[in-house]
Every structure is written in C-alpha cells, then in structure tokens.
N, C-alpha and C positions, 0 to 999 in steps of 0.2 A: 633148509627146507624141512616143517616139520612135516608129524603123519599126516594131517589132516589137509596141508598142501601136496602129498603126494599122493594121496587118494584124489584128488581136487584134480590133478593131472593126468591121472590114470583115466579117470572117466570123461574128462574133455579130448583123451585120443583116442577112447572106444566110440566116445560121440562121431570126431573128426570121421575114424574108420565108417562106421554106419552112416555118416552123412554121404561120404564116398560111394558108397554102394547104393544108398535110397535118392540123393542128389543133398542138395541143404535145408536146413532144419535148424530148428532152435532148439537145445535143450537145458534142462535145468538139475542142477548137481544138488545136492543135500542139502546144504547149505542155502539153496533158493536164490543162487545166481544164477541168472538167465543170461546167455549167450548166442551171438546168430551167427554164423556162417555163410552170410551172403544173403541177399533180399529171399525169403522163404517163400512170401506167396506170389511172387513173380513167376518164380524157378519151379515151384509145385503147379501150379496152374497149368504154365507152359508143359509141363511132364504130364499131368495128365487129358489138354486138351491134345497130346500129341500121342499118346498110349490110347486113346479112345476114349477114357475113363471121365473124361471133362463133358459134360453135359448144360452149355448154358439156356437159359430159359427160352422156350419158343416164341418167338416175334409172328404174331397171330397177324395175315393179312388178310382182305377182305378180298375174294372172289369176284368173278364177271356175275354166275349165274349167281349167287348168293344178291350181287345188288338188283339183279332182274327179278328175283322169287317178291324182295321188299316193295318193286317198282306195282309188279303184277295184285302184289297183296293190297295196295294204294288204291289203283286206280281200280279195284273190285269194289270198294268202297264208297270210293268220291263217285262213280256212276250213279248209284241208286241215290246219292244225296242230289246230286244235279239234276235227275231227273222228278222229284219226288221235289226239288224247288221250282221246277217249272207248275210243276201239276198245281204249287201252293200262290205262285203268281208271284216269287219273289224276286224274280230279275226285272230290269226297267224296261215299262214297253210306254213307250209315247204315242202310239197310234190311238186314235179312237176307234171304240170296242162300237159295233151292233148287234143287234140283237139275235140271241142265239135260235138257230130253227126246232121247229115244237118237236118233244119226244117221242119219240115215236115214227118221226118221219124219217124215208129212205131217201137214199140217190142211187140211183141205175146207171147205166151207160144209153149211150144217146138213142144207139142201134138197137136197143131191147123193146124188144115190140110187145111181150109178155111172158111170165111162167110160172111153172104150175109148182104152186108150194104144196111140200108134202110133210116137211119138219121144219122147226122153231128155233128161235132163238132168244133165252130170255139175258137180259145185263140190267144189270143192278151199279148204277155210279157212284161214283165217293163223291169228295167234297166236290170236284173237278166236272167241268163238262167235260163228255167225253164222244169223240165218233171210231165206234167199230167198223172196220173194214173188213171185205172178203174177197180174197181174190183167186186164183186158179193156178194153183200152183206150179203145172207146168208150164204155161205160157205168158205167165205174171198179169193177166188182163184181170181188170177189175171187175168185180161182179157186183159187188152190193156194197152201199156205206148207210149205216144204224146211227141216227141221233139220240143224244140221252144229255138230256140238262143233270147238273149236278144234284146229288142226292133223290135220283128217282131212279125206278124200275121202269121196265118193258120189256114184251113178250110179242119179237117180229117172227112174223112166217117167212123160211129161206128156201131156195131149189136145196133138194137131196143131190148132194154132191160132196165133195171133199175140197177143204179151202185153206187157203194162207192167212191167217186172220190177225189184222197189224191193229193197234190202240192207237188213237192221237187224243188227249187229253192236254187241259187247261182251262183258266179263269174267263180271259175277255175273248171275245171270239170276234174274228176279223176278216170271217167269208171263206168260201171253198179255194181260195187261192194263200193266203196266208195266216187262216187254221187262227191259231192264237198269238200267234207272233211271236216273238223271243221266249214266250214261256209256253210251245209248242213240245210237247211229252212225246215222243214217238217210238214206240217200239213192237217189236212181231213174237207173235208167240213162237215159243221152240218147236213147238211138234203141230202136224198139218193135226184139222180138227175134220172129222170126218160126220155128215149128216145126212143120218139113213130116213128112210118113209116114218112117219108117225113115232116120232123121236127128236130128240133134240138137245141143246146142251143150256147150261146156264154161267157166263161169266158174270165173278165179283170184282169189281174194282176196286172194293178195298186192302189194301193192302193189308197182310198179317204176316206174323214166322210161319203156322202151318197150312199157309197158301201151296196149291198143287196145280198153279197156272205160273209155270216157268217164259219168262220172257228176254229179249234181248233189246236193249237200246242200238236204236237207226241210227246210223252215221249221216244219210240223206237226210233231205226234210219229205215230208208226205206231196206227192206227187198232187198235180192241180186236178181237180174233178170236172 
C-alpha cells in the first residue's frame, strides 16, 4: 500500500465517520474519485423532510369563495351586455311589432280621476323606445307610465311626490301587455327619486361611464297596465 493509497483510506474513513454522524453522502478524495455511501438524495431528503428542514413546493388550490368572487365578477358583466342587447333588439322576437304610442303620452290607473301637477319630468331616449314608470314606493301601486319614442325628448307634468321609478326600453313594441317582447329592457332605479313643487328632474337614457343614474336589472317582467 503506497502513500498515496493510505491517504486515499484515511479520508474514505473520516468521510465513513462523517457520513455516520450527518447520515450518507457522497464524497470526493484528491484524486476526484467520487464515492457513495448509500442512495444520498433518498436519505437527505428523508432527513430533512423529517428534521423540518425539507420544504417541498406549495400545491396552490383554488377556494369556494375565490371561485364565487370570479362567478359574481362574470355575471356583473354579462348583465349590462344582456340588457344593453335587448335595448339593441338583438334577441329573436317573432311577434309582430305595432305601433309605438306618441311621446309624450301618459297611462294612469283606471281609478284616477285627476291631479294637480306641481313638478316635471323631463327624459331624453336613446336609440330604444322607452316607457318610464312611477310608482309609490311604499305600496308598490302604480302611479304614472311616460311614453318616449327612440331618440326624442319630453317634458311631462308629475304629482309632487316621491316615487320608484322602473325603465322598460326596446326596439318593436307589442302593447301594454308584452312591452317589446323578448327584447323587453327592464330595470328600477337604486334610489327613490323625490319631486318637490316647481322642480323637477331630468333622465338620460343614454348610456355613458359618467352616468349618475345607477340602476338595477328586474328579474320580473314589467307588470300589465
């Protein structure tokens, strides 16, 4: 055995001892013989996913409310599309359309005998015919329906009151019983709209981003007049 074999042996049993003490390992002598001691990254792995020290990669899963936040962020969206395709008359209506009633004119309740207007209302339509509604917010009974052909203005006289004021817009109109048919727009404004003496408000129906007439899409259809 020469020197350079017994250095070779020296350091293959300081490796052994160290291996003993750390677990197994591979080390490599001067010479650049590499040597193993038993499968290393079995035996290290296992030592350190069992010391704490092993950390494998997090397995990312997908939440209940995380898929509910995407579900709600979805259908905030496709609403005003679906409702904004009625208004354009994209859905199929087979019905024959007649003739929409002149702007300007009202519907009452049957039992109204008269009254006394003291404030106004002006609406302004988009592409869409459209009939404004008013109704009584605590008792839900209907007070007044506004005709408006698409693309005009008008300026009706209302009772001073405070009202629930719902939109039904669309293209072909098909009577006070089914509005515009499958492409019937229906939705109520968020906040009651309140009309004092000698005063009054103005709705635009055209849609924009800094519109300040927040509304909500009807699950219902619009109620028969």
């Amino acid at each position: 055995m020469g020197l350079d074999d017994r250095d070779y042996m020296r350091d293959r049993r300081r490796a052994e001892r160290e291996a003993a003490r750390l677990g197994s390992a591979s080390w490599i002598d001067r010479k650049g013989r590499v040597e193993h001691d038993g499968p290393w990254f079995g035996a290290q792995a296992d030592r350190n996913y069992r010391t704490g020290r092993y950390r494998p990669n997090p397995h990312v899963t997908s939440r209940s409310w995380q898929k509910w936040i995407f579900l709600l962020m979805g259908v905030s969206v496709l609403i005003p599309l679906y409702s904004e395709a009625q208004r354009k008359g994209w859905l199929p209506d087979f019905e024959k359309a007649v003739p929409f009633p002149e702007t300007g004119s009202v519907t009452v309740p049957e039992n109204t005998v008269g009254f006394v207007s003291k404030s106004f209302l002006t609406i302004g339509a988009s592409e869409a015919n459209a009939v404004v509604q008013l109704f009584d917010p605590e008792t839900n009974r209907h007070a007044l329906s506004i005709y408006v052909a698409a693309n005009r203005r008008v300026t009706v006289p209302v009772p001073s009151a405070t009202y629930r004021v719902r939109l039904i817009e669309g293209p072909n109109w098909h009577g006070t019983t089914r509005y515009f048919g499958p492409n019937t727009s229906y939705e109520t404004v968020a906040e009651l709209m309140t009309f004092r003496p000698r005063s009054g408000h103005l709705i635009d129906l055209h849609r924009r981003p800094d519109g300040n007439l927040k509304t909500r899409m009807m699950l219902s259809r619009p109620s028969r007049l």
